[in-house]
N, C-alpha and C positions, 0 to 999 in steps of 0.2 A: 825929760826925766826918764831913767830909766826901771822897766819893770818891776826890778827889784828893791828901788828907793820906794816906789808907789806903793808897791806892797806894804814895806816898812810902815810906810807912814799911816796909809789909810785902813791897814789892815793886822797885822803885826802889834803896833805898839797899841790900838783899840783893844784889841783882844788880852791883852798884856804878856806875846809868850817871845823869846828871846834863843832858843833855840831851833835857829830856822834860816836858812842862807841858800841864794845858788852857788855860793865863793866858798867851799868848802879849802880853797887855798889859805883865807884869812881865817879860818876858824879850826884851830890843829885841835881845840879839845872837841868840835862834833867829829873831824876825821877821825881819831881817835876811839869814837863811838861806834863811827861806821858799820852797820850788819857788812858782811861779805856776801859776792852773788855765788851761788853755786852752778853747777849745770850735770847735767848725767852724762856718764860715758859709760857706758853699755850694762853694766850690774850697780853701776859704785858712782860716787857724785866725786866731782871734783871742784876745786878752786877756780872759777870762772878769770879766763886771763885777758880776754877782750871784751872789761865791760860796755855796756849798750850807753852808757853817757857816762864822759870821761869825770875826771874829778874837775879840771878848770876846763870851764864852757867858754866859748869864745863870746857869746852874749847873755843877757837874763832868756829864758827859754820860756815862756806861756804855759807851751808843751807837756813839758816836766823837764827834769835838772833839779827841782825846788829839794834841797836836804832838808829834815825837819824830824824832831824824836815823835814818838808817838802821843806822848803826853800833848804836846802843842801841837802836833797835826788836829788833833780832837778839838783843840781848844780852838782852830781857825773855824773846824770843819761847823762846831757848835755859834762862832760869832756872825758865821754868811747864812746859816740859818735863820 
């Protein structure tokens, strides 16, 4: 099974939140949502163009990768509680 079905199941569909994936490739309304990264370049921020984890991960990541709105990040963060 992989991390991200386990997640689903044991953790995710528990808690009841549904806005939450590492496949932001199957899911165009969270891409859609997406914050953009910034970075600075010497006075002035710009549009970060090599982000640190791509949109499609070659695996479920432990790590991070996990996309997720803030409303149901909370809602994990309150069900592992």
């Amino acid at each position: 099974m992989k991390l991200g079905e386990y997640m689903q199941r044991y953790i995710f569909d528990v808690v009841s939140v549904n806005d939450v994936t590492f496949h932001l490739e199957l899911r165009e309304d969270l891409r859609a949502r997406k914050a953009k990264n910034w970075e600075r370049v010497s006075h002035s921020l710009k549009e970060q163009t090599n982000p640190l984890y791509p949109d499609i991960p070659a695996t479920d990541f432990g790590g991070g990768g996990l996309f997720a709105t803030v409303n149901d990040l909370l809602k994990i963060y309150h069900g592992v509680l």
